[in-house]
Structure formats: C-alpha cells, structure tokens
C-alpha positions as a printed NumPy array, in Angstrom:
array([[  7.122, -65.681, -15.716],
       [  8.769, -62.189, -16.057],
       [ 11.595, -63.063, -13.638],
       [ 14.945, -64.227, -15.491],
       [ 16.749, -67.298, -13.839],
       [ 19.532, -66.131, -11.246],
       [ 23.016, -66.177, -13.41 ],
       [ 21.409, -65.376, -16.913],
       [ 23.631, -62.532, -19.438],
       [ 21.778, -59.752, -18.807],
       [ 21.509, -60.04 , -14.76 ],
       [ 25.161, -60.799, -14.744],
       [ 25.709, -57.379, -16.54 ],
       [ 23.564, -55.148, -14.577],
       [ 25.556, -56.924, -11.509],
       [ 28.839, -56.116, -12.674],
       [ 27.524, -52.249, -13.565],
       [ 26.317, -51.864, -10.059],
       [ 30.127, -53.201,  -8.928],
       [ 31.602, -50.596, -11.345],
       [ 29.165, -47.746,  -9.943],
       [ 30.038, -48.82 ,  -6.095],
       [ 26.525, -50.261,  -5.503],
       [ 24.35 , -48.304,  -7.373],
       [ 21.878, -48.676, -10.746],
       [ 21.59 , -47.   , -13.497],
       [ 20.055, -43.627, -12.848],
       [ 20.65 , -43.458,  -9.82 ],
       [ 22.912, -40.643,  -8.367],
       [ 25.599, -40.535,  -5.824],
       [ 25.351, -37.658,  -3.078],
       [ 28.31 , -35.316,  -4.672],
       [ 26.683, -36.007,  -8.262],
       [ 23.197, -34.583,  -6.731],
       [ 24.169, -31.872,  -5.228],
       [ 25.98 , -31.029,  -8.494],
       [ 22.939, -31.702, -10.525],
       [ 20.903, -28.94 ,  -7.874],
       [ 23.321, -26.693,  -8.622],
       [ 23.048, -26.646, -12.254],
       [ 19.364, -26.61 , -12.04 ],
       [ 19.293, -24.066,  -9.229],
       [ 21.488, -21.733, -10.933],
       [ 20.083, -21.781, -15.038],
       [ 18.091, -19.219, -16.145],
       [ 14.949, -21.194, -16.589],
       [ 15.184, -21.093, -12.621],
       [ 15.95 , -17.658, -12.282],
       [ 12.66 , -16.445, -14.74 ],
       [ 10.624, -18.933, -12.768],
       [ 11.71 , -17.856,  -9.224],
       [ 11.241, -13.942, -10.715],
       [  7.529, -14.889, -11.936],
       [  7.188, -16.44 ,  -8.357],
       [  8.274, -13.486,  -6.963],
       [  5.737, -11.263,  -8.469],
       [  2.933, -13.828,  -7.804],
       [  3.876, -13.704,  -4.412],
       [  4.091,  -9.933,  -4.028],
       [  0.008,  -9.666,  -5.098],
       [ -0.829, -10.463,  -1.842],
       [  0.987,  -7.6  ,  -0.718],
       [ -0.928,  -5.617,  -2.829],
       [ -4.732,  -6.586,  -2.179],
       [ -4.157,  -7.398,   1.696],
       [ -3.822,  -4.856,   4.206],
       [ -0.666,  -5.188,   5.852],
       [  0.274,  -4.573,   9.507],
       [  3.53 ,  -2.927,   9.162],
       [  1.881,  -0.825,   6.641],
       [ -1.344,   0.698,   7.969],
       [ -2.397,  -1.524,  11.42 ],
       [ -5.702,   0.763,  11.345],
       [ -7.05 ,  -0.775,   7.933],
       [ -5.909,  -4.267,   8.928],
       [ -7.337,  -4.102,  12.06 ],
       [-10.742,  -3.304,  10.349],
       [-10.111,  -6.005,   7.293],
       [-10.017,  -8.659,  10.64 ],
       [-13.037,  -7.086,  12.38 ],
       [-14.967,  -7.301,   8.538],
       [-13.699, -11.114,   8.146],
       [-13.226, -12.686,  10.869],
       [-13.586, -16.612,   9.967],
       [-11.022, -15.676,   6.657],
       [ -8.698, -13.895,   9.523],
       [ -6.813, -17.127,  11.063],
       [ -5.951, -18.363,   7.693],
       [ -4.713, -15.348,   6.819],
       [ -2.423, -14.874,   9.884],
       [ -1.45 , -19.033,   9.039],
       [  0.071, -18.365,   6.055],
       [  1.49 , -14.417,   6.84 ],
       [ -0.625, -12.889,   4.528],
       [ -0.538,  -9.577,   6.653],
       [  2.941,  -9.451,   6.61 ],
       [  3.711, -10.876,   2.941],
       [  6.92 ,  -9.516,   2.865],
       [  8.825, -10.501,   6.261],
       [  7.235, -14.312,   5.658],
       [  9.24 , -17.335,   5.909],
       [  7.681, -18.41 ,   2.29 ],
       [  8.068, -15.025,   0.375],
       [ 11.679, -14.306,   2.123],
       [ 12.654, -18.125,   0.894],
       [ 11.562, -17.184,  -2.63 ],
       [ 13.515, -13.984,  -2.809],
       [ 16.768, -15.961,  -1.087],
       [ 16.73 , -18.548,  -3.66 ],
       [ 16.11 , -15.68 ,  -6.51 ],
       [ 19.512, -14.349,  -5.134],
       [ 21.043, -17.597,  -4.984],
       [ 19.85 , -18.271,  -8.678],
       [ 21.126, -14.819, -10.126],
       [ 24.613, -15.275,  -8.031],
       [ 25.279, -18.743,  -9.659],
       [ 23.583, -17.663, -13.303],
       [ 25.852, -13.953, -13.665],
       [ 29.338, -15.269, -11.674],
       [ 29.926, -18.174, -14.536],
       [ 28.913, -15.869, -17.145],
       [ 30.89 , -13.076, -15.652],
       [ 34.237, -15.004, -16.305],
       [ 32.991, -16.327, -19.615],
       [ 33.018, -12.74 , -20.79 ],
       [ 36.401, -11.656, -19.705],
       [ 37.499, -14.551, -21.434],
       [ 35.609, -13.41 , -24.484],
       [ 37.057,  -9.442, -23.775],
       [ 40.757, -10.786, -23.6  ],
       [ 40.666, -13.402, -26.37 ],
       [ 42.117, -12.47 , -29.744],
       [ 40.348, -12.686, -33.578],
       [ 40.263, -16.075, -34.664],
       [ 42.167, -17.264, -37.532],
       [ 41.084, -16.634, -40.943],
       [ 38.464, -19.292, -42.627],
       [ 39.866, -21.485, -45.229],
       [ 38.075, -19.708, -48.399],
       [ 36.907, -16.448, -47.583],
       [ 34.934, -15.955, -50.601],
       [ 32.538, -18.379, -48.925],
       [ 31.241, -15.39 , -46.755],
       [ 28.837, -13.509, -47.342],
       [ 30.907, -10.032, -47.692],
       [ 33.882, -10.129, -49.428],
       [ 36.149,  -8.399, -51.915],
       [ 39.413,  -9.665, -54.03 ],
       [ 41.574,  -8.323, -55.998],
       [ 45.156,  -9.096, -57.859],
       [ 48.524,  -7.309, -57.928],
       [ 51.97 ,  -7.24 , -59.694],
       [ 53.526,  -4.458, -58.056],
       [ 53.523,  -5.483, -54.564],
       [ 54.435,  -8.612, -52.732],
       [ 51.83 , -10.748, -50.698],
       [ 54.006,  -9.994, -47.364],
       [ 53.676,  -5.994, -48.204],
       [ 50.3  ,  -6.251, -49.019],
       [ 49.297,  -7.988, -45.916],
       [ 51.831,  -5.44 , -43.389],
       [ 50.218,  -2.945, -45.107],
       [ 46.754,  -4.37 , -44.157],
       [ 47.412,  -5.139, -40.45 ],
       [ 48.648,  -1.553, -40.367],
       [ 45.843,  -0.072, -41.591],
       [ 43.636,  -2.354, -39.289],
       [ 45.191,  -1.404, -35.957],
       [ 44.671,   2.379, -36.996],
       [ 40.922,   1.43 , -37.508],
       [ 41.548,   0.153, -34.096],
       [ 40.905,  -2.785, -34.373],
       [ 42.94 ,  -6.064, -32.483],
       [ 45.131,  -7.603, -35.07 ],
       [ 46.77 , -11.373, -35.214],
       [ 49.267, -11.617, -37.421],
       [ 49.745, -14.522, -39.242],
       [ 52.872, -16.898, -40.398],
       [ 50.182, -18.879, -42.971],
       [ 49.673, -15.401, -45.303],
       [ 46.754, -13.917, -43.743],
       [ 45.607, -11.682, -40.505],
       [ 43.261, -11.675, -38.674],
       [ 41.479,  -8.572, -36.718],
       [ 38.714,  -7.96 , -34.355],
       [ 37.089,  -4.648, -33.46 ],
       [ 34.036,  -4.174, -30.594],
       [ 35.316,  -5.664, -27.696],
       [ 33.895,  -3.062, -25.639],
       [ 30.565,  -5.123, -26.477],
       [ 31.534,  -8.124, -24.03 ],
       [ 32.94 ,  -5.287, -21.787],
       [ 29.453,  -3.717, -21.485],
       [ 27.955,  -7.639, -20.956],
       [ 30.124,  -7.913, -18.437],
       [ 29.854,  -4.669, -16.546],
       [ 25.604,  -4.982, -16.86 ],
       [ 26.166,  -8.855, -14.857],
       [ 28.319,  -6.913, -12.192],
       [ 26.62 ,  -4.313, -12.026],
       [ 23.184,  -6.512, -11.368],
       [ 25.562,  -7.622,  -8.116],
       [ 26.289,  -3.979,  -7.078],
       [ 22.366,  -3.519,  -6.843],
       [ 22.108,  -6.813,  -4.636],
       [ 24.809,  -5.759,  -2.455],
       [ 23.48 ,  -2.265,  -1.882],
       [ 20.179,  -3.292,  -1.157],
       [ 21.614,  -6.042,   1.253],
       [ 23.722,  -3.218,   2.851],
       [ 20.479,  -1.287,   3.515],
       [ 18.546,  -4.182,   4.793],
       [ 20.888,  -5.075,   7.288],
       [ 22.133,  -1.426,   8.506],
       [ 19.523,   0.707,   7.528],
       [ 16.081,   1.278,   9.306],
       [ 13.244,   2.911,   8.139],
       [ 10.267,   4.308,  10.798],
       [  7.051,   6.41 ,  10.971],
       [  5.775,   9.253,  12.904],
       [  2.564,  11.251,  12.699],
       [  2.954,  14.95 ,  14.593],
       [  0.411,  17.299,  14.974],
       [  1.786,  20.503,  12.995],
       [  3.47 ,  22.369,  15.743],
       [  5.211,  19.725,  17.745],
       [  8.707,  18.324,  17.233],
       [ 10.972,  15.079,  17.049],
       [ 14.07 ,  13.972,  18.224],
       [ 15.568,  11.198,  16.309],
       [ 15.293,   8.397,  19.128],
       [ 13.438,   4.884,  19.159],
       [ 10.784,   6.281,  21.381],
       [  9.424,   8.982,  19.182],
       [  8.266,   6.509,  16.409],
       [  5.047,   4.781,  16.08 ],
       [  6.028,   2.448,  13.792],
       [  9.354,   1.007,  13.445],
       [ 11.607,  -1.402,  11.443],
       [ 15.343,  -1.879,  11.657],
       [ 17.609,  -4.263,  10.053],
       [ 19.168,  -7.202,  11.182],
       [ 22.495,  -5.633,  11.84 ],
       [ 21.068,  -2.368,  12.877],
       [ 22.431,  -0.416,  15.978],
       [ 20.546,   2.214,  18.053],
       [ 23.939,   4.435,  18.108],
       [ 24.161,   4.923,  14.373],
       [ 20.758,   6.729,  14.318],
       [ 21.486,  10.662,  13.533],
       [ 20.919,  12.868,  16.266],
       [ 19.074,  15.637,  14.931],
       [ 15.567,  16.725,  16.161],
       [ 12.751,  19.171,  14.166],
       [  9.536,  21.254,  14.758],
       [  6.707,  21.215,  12.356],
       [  6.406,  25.724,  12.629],
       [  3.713,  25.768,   9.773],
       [  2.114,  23.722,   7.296],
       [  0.342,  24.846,   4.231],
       [ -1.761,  23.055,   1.483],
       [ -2.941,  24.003,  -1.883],
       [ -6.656,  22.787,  -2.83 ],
       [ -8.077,  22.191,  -6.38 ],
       [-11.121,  24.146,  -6.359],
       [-12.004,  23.327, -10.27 ],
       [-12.184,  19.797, -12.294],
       [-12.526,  16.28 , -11.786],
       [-10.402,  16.365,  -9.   ],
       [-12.072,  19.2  ,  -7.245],
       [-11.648,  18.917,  -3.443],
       [ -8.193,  17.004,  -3.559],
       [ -4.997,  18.783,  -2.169],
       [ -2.881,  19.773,  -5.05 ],
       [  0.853,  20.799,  -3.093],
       [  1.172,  20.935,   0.386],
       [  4.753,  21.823,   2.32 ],
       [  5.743,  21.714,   5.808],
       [  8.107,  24.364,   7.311],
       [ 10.465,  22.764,   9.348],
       [ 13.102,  23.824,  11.787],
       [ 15.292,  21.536,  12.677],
       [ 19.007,  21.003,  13.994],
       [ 21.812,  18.021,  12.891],
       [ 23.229,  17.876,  16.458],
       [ 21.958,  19.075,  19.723],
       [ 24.588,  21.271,  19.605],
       [ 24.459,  22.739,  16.361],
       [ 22.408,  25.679,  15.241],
       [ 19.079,  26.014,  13.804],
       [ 18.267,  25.543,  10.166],
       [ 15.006,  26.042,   8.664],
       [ 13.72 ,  23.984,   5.749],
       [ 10.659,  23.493,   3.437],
       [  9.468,  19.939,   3.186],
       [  7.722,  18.927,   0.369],
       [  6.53 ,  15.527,  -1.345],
       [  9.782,  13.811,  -3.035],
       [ 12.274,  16.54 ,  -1.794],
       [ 13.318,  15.208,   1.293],
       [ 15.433,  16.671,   4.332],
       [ 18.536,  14.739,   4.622],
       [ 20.768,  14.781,   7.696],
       [ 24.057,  12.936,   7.536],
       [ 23.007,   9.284,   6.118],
       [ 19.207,   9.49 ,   6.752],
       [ 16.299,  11.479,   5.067],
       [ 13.285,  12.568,   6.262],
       [ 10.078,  12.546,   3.723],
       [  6.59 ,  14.62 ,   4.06 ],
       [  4.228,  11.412,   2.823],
       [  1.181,  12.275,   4.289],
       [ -1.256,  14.724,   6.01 ],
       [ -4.369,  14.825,   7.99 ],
       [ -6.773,  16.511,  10.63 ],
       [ -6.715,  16.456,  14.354],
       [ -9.562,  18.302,  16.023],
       [ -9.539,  19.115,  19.339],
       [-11.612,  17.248,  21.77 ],
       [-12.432,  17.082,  25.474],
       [-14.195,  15.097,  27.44 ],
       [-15.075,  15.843,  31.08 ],
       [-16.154,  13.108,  33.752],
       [-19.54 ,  13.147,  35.658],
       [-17.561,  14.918,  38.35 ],
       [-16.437,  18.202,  36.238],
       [-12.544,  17.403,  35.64 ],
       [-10.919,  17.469,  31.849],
       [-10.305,  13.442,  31.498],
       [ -9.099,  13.924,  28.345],
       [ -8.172,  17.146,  25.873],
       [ -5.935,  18.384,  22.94 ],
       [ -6.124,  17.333,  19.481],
       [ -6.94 ,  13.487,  18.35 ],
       [ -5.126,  12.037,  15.353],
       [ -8.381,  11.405,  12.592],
       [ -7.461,   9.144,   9.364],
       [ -8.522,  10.085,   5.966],
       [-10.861,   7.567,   4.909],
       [-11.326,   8.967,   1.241],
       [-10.025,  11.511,  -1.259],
       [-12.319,  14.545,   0.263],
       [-10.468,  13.496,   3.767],
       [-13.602,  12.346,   5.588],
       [-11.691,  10.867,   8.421],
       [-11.881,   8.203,  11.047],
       [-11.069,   8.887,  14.94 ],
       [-11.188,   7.339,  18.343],
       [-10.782,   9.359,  21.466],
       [-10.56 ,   7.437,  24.809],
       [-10.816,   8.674,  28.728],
       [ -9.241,   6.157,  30.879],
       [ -9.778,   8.706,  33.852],
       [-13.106,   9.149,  33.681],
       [-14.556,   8.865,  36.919],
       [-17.278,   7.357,  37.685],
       [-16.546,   5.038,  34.463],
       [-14.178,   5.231,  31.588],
       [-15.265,   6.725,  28.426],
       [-14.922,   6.41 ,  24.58 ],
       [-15.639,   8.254,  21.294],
       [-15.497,   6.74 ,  18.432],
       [-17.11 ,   8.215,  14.872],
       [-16.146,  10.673,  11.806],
       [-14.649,  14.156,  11.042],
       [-16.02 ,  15.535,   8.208],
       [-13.925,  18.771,   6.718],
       [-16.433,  19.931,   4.657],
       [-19.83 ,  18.868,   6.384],
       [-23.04 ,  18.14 ,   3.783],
       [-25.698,  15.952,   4.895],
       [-28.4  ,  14.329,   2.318],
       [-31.386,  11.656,   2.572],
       [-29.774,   9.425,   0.218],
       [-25.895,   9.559,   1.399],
       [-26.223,  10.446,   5.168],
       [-23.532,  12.753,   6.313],
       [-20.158,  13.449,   4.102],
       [-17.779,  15.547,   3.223],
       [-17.899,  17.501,  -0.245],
       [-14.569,  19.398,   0.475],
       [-11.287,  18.627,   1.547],
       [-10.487,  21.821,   2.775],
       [-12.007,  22.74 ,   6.405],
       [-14.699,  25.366,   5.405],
       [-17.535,  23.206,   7.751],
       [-15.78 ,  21.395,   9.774],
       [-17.938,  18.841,  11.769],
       [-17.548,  15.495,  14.08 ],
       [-19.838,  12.91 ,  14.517],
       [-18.834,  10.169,  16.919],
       [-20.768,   7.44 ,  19.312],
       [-20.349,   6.873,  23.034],
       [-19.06 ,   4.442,  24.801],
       [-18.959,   3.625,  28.148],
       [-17.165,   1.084,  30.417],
       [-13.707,  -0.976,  30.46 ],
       [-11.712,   0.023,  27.966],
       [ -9.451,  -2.357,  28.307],
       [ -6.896,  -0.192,  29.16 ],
       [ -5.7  ,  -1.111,  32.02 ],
       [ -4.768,  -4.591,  32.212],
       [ -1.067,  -3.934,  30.576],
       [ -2.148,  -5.107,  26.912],
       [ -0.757,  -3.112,  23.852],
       [ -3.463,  -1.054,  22.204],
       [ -3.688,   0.645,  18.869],
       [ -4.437,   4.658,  19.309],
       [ -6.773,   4.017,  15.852],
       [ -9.102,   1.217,  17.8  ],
       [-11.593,   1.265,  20.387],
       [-12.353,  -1.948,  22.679],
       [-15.816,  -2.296,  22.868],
       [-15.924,  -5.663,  24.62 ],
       [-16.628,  -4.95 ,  28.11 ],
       [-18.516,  -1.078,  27.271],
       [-22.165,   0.113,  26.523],
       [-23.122,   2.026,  24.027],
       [-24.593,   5.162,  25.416],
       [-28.131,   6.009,  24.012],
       [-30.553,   8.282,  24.738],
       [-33.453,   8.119,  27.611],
       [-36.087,   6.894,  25.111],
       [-33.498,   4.379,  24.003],
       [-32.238,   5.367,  20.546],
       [-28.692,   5.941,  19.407],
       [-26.758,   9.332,  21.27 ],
       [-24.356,  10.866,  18.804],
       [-22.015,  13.363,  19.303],
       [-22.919,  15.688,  16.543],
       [-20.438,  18.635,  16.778],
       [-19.025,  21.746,  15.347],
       [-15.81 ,  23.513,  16.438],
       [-16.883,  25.931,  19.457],
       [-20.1  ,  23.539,  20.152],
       [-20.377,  21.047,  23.425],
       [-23.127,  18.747,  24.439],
       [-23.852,  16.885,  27.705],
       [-23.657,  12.843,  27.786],
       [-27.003,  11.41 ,  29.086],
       [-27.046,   9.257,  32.354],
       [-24.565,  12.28 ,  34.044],
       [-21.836,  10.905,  32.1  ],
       [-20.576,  14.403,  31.403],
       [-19.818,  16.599,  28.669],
       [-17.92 ,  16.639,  25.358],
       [-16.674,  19.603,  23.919],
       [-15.432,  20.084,  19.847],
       [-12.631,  22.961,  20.446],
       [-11.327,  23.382,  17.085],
       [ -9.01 ,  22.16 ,  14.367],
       [ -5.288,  21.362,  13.796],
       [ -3.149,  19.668,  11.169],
       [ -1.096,  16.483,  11.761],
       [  2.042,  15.339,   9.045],
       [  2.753,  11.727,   8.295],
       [  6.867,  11.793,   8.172],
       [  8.862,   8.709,   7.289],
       [ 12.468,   8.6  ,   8.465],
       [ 14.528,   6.458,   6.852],
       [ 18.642,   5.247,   6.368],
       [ 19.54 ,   3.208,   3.627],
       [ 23.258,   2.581,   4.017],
       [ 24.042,   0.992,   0.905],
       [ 22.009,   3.592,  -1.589],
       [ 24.739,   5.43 ,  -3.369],
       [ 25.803,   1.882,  -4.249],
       [ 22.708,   0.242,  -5.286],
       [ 22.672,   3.468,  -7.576],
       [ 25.558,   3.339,  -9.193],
       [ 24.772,  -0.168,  -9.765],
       [ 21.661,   1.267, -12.184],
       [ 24.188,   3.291, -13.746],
       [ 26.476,   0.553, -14.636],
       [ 23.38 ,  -1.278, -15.579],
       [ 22.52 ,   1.254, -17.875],
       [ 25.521,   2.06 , -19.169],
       [ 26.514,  -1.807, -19.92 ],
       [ 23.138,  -2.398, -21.262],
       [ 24.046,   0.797, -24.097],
       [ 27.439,  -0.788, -24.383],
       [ 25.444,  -4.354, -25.69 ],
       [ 22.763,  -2.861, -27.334],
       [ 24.831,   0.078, -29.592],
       [ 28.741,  -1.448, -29.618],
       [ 28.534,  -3.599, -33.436],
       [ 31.653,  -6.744, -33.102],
       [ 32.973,  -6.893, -36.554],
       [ 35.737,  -8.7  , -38.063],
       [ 37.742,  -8.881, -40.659],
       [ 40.635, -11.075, -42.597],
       [ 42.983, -10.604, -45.184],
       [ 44.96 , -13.219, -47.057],
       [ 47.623, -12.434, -49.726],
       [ 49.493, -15.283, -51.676],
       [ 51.214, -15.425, -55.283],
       [ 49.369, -16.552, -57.898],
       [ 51.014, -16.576, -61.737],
       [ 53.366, -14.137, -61.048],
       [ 50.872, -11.784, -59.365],
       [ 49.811, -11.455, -55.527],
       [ 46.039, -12.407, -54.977],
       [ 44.699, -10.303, -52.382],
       [ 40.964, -11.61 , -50.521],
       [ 39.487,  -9.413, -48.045],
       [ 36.315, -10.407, -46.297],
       [ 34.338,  -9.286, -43.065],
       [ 31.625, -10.632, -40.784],
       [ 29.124,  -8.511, -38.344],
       [ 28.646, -10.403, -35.379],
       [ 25.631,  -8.045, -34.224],
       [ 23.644,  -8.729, -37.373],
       [ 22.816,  -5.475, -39.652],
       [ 25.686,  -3.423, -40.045],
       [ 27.426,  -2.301, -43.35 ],
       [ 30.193,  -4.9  , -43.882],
       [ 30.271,  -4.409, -47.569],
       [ 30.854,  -0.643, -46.965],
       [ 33.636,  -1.307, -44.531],
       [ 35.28 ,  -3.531, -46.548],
       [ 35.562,  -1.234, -49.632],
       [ 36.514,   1.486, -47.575],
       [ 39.352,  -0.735, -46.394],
       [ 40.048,  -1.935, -49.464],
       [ 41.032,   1.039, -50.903],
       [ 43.835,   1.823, -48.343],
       [ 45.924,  -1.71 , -49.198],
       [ 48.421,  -1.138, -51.336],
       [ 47.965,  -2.589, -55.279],
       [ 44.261,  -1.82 , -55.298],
       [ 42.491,  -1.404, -58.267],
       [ 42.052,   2.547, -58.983],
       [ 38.114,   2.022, -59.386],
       [ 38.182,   1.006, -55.158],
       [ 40.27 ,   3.762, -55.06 ],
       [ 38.028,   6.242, -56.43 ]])
C-alpha cells in the first residue's frame, strides 16, 4: 500500500503548509503570483528573440503568396490555378498575411515584449549614468594595472588633493574619500548612449504606430495624360488607418502631361527600361497655382504631409468594340499588366452594351511582337517597335449586371461562349495598331487603334515619419556611443609608511582592451612626489 495512514508526520506537514499557503500545494501558484510569473516570462529577452524569429517565419508567407491588397490580379489567378489549396488558404489569411488575426497577435506581443524588456532596463541605466565610482578595493596591487610609488616630501593628504585634481581635469567623476583614497570614474556617456539606443527603439514604435493609425497609403493607375484629385474615389486600391479621417487627406490634384522611358538596348538586360520620369503638373490647393514637376523612381512629389511615388508603368492600347448593330460599345485605352521583364502584358476588355449580347476580350499585348514554332507568340522588346494584341472572344453574361463587385483585370466566363470560327476552331483577335477584324456569327467588329502609356502612382501619409526617423538616428547615434565610449576607472590611495607617504595608483577598463597601463603612467607623472623616471 502506497497510501500513508490519515494523521501520519509527513501528511500532517503538507496539511499545515497548505494552511500557511491559504489552501494551496506546493507549486502551485496563486492568481497575482501568475500573472507576475507571465510577466517576467513575457517580457525577457528569450521572449522577445523568439517572438522576432516568429515574426520573420510568419512574414514568408507574405513573400511566396500573392496577396490581395497587393496585386488582386495575380491572386485572383493563384485561386483560379489552385483551387482545392484556395479555401485553406483564405482559412488561415494567407492572402492577407499581414492584416491577420495570427500575424497581427505576433507583432502585438513583440511590442508588448520589447516595452516590458527596454522600460526596466531604461531606468537601470540612468541609475548606472547618475551613480558615482565605487570605493577603492582593499589592495590595489591585486589588479591587474597598477603603479606605486613612495614619497618624503609630500604628505598623503597633498598627494591625494593633488590626484583628485588632476582627475576631474581628465574629466573624470571623482569621490573623495575620508579613508585616504579617491575614487574616479570616466565614460559615463557609455550608459548614456545604452540608454538613448532603448529609447530611441520606442521613438521608432511610436512613429510607426502614429502612421498606422493616421496615415493611409492608396494606389492609382492613370493612363499618361489624365489627372487626379486627391479624394477616396479616385483610388483603386485603398488602405487607411484605424484613426484615419477623410478631411486630413491633402487637397491637391495632378495631370500626367508626358511620360518618357529610357530602354537598354545592349547587355544582359537588353529590353528592360533603364529610367523612366513622368512630367507632372499639379496644384497643392484648388486654389493655388500650377507647379510642374518631374517624377521619378525614389524622388517623390510631396504635398504638405503626403508624397506621391512613380512605382510603376505599363501599356494601354486602344480598343473598340462595336455591337452587331454598328454602335461603339466600348472604346479608349484598356489598362494591360506586364506579365514579364520584356512587358508582354495581360488585358481584359469588356462590352456590357453590346447589343444583341454582351461581349468580352480577353488575351495579350505584346510590345515587341516575334512569333516562333517553339515559343508561340512573345515579345523580344520592351519598347513598342511591333506592337501587337492577341486576345479571345467571349460572348454572353458577363456578370455584370447583377450588382456584384468585379475586378477590371478579370473576365467572368461562367455564363459566356467562347466565340470560334464557322469550322469550329479557336477565333483570335490577332491585331496590330490601325488593323480591325469582324467577329463571326454578326457579333461585330473589333478595332486595335493604337497605343498609350499608363503610370502606377502610390499616394501615401505617414504621420509619424520624421519621428520614426529620428528614432534611427538616436539608434545610431546610441549604438556609436556603446560601441566607441571606453568606462575606465581609476583609484588612488596615499598613507604614511616609515616616515614616507606610499602612494598606489591602479586602473580598470570596463570595455575590455584599452591602454590602462598607459593611462596610469601618464597620470602618474602629474601627482606630486613622483619618481623623475615617470616623470620623464
């Protein structure tokens, strides 16, 4: 039997513990005593470099996965090409990694951590800046660097005034001492820069926080001679902060006059655009005058708190479609995607007035047109010198007009035909600019007009940059202060000896490496009584 009869020792003594402890074991914790104990786990730096790895791991996702608020067009395909992986996917947020409830509880907690790791160590370090040199060791010729040296011409108290004199104009933070020695401290400014690198890690966390709540950041694609006001219905994409408001949004407005693009025509990266620059004009205020402005890749326009960027370009032929009956259903130019580095690109163009049916395009622009056996049609230049389309039919609903949200880059094709020829094989629009060709069953015609250019522009306001900057600065600045700032101290002790004073001098280097026994000679040799050989 492993039991142990009621009202033996050892029960009785565990029973009068759990009394002491209000009812509970040993181990176990009260509810104030856990929470502490999360804290202090929460809060350590093991935690912190965990969360951080965490962090990373969860921003690879990001990375590999298309994501919605990024570029819908490629997700939208990604779900079309994987359709039974798709659900999961949208389960666990994968196309929006970085609005997720999982990846923003990682990054809250990460917060949390560095908050509770850098406030305690914060106040340990003005402690450390405002403390002064500790008192002299017992037997300083125990350390490592030291000097001594006897005299019968001054007195210990001289000797050591001398000393602490000499110290402070070395500046260094002197004790003086009723027990015959002082005590002085130099490199204080090295706990200064600790501490101003762990604020300065807060600065960064409250600027970004500033520009995640107030700020906004959007996207618009405009077809190089069009313009933008800055209002929520001019963006195709959008995302504001949690605090944002509509009425802080600058009201200035641009045109896109020109655009021009530099090609490589030599090298490995023959065919890729080396520069390209938009010429804007564009006005702060409704009311204020006209400016003009070049905008290029990383120079931004900036307008009060927000700044416009030039992140992307593209072609937009011109395209239209007329209906069985005669009448334009559709024309102007049609926003096409770059698909690769020689800007092969990817368009839809859709008729919803049609008559007798509604009709869609969906295929390629090819800049540069090249056809071979092997490859099928590309493009061998990004530049427009043969500029061609190549697009299917189809023909039907398009879904447009039962009141459901549809992307401009995607084509229903759930309740359409695909138009083919009368001996049934596949029709293709097969165009070049100035070229039109007749849809079979009396569908009607398309036409390929020409070319224009389109500019990606993102429009953002981050609120709280200037601070999350100078938070890098102090960062960086701090970080110096650690890494270059050497803490070095140094004691003297004077007493009387037979008849003479007995002067020890000895220093320590906190960093590790420095030339203590070069300091201390150097010092040496400005105490009064020294021997004329450390005076030489």
């Amino acid at each position: 039997m492993s039991e142990r009869p009621q009202g033996h020792v050892d029960s009785a003594e565990s029973d009068a513990r759990r009394d002491a402890a209000g009812g509970r074991g040993p181990g176990e914790l009260s509810l104030r005593e856990l929470g502490r104990w999360t804290w202090r786990q929460l809060t350590s730096m093991r935690t912190a470099l965990v969360l951080l790895l965490l962090l990373a791991l969860a921003a690879i996702p990001g990375s590999v996965v298309p994501q919605s608020g990024v570029d819908s067009l490629k997700t939208s395909r990604w779900q079309d090409a994987h359709p039974q992986l798709t659900p999961i996917y949208e389960r666990l947020g994968l196309f929006d990694v970085y609005d997720s409830p999982w990846f923003s509880a990682i990054y809250l907690l990460l917060m949390l951590s560095l908050v509770g790791c850098i406030v305690p160590r914060t106040i340990v370090y003005a402690k450390a800046m405002r403390a002064a040199p500790p008192a002299a060791p017992r037997n300083l010729t125990r350390l490592p660097d030291h000097l001594s040296f006897t005299t019968g011409e001054h007195s210990p108290d001289e000797v050591l005034a001398a000393g602490a004199a000499e110290l402070r104009r070395r500046r260094y933070r002197v004790l003086d001492s009723t027990t015959g020695a002082v005590s002085a401290e130099r490199g204080y400014l090295r706990e200064v820069g600790n501490l101003v690198f762990h604020l300065s890690v807060l600065v960064v966390l409250v600027g970004f926080a500033l520009g995640g709540l107030f700020g906004y950041k959007g996207g618009v694609i405009l077809v190089v001679g069009n313009g933008f006001s800055n209002n929520l219905t001019q963006y195709d994409d959008f995302v504001p902060g949690s605090l944002f408001q509509p009425d802080d949004m600058e009201p200035f407005s641009f045109d896109i006059d020109s655009f021009d693009i530099e090609w490589l025509t030599s090298g490995p990266r023959k065919g890729m655009a080396r520069a390209f620059v938009s010429h804007l004009t564009y006005r702060e205020t409704p009311d204020s005058p006209e400016q003009s402005y070049d905008l290029r890749v990383n120079h931004p326009l900036t307008v009060g708190d927000t700044d416009v960027f030039l992140i992307g370009h593209g072609y937009a032929p011109v395209i239209t479609i007329r209906d069985a009956e005669g009448n334009v259903s559709y024309s102007g130019p049609t926003i096409f995607l770059p698909t690769d580095s020689t800007f092969r690109s990817f368009g839809v163009v859709k008729a919803p007035d049609a008559a007798p049916v509604q009709i869609g395009l969906e295929g390629e622009f090819y800049p540069t047109y090249a056809f071979t056996e092997e490859t099928g049609p590309f493009s061998v230049f990004g530049k427009a010198l043969n500029p061609a389309i190549s697009m299917l039919v189809y023909a039907g609903d398009l879904g447009m007009d039962d009141g459901k949200p549809q992307s401009v880059y995607a084509l229903d094709k759930d309740e359409t035909t695909l138009v083919e020829k009368p001996d049934g094989s596949m029709f293709r629009v097969d165009l070049q600019p100035g070229e039109s060709v007749d849809l079979p069953d009396d569908l009607g015609s398309v036409s390929f007009d020409g070319v224009e250019r389109w500019n990606k522009i993102q429009i953002s306001q981050t609120p709280g940059k200037e601070i999350a900057l100078g938070g890098v600065v102090l960062a960086l600045i701090g970080l110096l202060g650690s890494l270059f700032i050497r803490p070095r101290r140094v004691w003297v002790r004077a007493r009387e000896e037979q008849g003479v004073t007995l002067v020890e001098v000895a220093g320590l280097d906190r960093s590790g490496g420095g030339d203590v026994a070069g300091v201390l000679a150097e010092f040496v040799r400005a105490l009064p009584g020294a021997p004329e050989e450390e005076k030489s």
